[in-house]
C-alpha positions in Angstrom: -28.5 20.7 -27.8 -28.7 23.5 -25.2 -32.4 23.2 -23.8 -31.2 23.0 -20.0 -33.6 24.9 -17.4 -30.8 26.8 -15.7 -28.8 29.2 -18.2 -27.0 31.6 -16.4 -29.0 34.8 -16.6 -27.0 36.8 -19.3 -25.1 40.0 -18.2 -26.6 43.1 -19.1 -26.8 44.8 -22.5 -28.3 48.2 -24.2 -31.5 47.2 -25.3 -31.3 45.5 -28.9 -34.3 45.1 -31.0 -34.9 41.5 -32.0 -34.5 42.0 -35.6 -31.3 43.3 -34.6 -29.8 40.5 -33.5 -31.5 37.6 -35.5 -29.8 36.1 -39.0 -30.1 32.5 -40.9 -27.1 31.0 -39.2 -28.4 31.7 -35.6 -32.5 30.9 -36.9 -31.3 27.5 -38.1 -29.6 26.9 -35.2 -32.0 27.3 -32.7 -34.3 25.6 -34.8 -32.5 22.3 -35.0 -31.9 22.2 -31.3 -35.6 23.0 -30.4 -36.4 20.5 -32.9 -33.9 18.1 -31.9 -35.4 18.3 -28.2 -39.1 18.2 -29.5 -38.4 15.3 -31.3 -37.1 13.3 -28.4 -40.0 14.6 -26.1 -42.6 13.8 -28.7 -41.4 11.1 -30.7 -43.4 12.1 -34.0 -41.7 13.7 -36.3 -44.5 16.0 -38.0 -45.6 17.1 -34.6 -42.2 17.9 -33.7 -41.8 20.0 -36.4 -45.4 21.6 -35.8 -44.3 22.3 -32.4 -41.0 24.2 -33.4 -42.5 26.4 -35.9 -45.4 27.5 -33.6 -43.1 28.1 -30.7 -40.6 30.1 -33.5 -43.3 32.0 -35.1 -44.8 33.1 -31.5 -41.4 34.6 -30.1 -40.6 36.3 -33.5 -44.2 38.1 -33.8 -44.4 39.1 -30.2 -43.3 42.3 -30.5 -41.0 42.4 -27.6 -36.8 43.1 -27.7 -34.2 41.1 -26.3 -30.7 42.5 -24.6 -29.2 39.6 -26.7 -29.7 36.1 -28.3 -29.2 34.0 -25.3 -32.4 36.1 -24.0 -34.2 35.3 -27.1 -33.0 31.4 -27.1 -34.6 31.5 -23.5 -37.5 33.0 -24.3 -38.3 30.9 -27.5 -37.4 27.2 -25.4 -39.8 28.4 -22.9 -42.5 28.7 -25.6 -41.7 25.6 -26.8 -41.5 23.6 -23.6 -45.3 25.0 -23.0 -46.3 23.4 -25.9 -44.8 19.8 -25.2 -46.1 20.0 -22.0 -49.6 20.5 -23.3 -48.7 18.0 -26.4 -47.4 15.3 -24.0 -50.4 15.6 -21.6 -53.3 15.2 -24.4 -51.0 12.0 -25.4 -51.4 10.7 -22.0 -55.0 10.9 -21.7 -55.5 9.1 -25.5 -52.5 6.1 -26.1 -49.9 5.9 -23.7 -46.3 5.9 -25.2 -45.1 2.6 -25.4 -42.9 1.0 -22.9 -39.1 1.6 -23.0 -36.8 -0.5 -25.6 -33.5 -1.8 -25.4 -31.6 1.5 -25.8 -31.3 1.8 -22.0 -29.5 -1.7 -21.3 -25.8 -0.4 -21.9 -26.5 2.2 -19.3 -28.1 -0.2 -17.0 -24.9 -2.4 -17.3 -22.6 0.0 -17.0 -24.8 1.4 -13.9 -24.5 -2.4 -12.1 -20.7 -2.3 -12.4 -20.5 1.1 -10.1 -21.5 -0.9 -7.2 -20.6 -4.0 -5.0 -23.2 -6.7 -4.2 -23.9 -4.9 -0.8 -25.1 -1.7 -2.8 -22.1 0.1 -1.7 -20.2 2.4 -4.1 -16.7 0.5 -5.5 -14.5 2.7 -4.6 -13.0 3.3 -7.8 -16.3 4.9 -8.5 -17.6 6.4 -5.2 -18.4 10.1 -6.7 -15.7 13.0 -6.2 -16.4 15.9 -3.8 -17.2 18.9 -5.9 -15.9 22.4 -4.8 -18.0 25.1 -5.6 -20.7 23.5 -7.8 -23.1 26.6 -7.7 -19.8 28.7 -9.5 -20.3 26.4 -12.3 -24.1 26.6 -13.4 -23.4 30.6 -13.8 -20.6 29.0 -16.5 -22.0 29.0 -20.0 -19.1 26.4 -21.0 -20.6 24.6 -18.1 -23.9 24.0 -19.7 -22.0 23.0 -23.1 -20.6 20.4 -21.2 -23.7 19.5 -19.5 -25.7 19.1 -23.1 -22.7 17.2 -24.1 -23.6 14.9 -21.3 -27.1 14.8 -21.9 -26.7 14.3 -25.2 -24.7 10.6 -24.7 -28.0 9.4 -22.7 -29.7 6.9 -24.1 -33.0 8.4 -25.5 -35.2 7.2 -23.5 -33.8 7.8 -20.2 -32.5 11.7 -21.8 -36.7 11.8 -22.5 -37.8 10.8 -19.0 -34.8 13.1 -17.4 -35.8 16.0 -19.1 -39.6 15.7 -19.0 -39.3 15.7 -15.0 -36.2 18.0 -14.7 -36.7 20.4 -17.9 -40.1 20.3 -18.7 -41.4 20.0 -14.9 -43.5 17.1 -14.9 -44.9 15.3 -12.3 -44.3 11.7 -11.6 -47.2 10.6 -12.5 -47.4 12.7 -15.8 -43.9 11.0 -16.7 -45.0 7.9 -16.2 -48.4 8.2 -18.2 -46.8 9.9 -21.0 -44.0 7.1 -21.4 -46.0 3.7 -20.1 -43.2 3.2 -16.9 -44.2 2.4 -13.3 -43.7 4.9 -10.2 -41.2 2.6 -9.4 -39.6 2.3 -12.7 -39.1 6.1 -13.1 -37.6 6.5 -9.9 -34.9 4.3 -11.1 -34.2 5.6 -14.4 -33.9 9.4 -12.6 -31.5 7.9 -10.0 -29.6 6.1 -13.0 -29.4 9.6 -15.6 -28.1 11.8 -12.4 -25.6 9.5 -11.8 -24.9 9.2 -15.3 -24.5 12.8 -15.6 -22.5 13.0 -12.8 -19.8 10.3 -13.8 -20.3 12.4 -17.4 -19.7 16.0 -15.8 -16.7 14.6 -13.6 -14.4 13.4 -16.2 -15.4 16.3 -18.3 -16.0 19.5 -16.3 -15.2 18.4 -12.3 -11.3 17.1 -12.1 -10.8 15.8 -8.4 -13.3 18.3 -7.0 -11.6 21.2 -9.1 -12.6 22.5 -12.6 -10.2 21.6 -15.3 -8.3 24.1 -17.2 
């Protein structure tokens, strides 16, 4: 699912007109990633789908070109993040999401074992020195590999990750929207990063170096 905040801003191209450069393979695609995100964000299926097809139909009656799809898969997951935003925030001011289930105890396990009893790194897990990270996020195999990683969170600390680090929510609109203290949110940011970052060093970051 490729909904990450930081694509790599596409090289130049002659002008293409959108119809141009739009079929049913790459439609359907985008749509079951933008749904796929909504869905997580949302967690209602009918107003996922609402969401999606709003967000599709606004970008493809607009009127404007695009130098390419990556442009237009920009443009129409910044429609559609608008529209959760605004969807989560009326959610929060009616009935707060309930509180976080059991998918998050694996992670929470597996986050204990990366540290000895003094809160000190073990230091078969202390994190690797990464050369060059900026290099990287201009990579678009690096943001496959990023969604990868994002993808293997469990869903409700992928939700919380993205509606703080994707969708630009404040702390305390996170924590409305999905019933979690301040203090709870905190630790379930701290714990996806360094998920991620375990993730994106075994899959992307090889001893500080990128892997062939």
């Amino acid at each position: 699912m490729s909904y990450h905040r930081a694509h790599p801003r596409p090289a130049r191209e002659p002008a293409i007109v959108t119809a141009a450069i739009i079929d049913d393979a790459f439609v359907s695609q985008v749509r079951r990633d933008m749904l796929a995100f909504a869905q997580l964000q949302l967690r209602d299926a009918a107003l996922a789908e609402d969401a999606v097809q709003e967000a599709l139909t606004a970008a493809l009656t607009g009127g404007r070109d695009f130098a390419g799809r990556s442009a237009l898969k920009t443009w129409v997951f910044g429609i559609l993040r608008h529209k959760i935003v605004d969807l989560i925030r009326q959610q929060a001011r009616t009935t707060p999401i309930s509180a976080f289930g059991g998918d998050d105890d694996d992670l929470d396990q597996a986050f204990d074992t990366l540290f000895r009893e003094n809160a000190h790194w073990q230091p078969a897990h202390r994190p690797a020195q990464w050369l060059d990270p900026e290099a990287s996020l201009q990579e678009k195999h690096f943001w496959s590999v990023f969604d990868a990683c994002l993808t293997h969170l469990p869903k409700n600390t992928a939700r919380v990750f993205m509606m703080r680090e994707f969708l630009e929510l404040d702390t305390a609109e996170v924590c409305a929207a999905a019933g979690i203290s301040t203090s709870n949110c905190h630790v379930i940011l701290h714990r996806a990063r360094s998920a991620l970052r375990g993730c994106l060093e075994k899959s992307w970051f090889v001893a500080g170096e990128r892997p062939c």
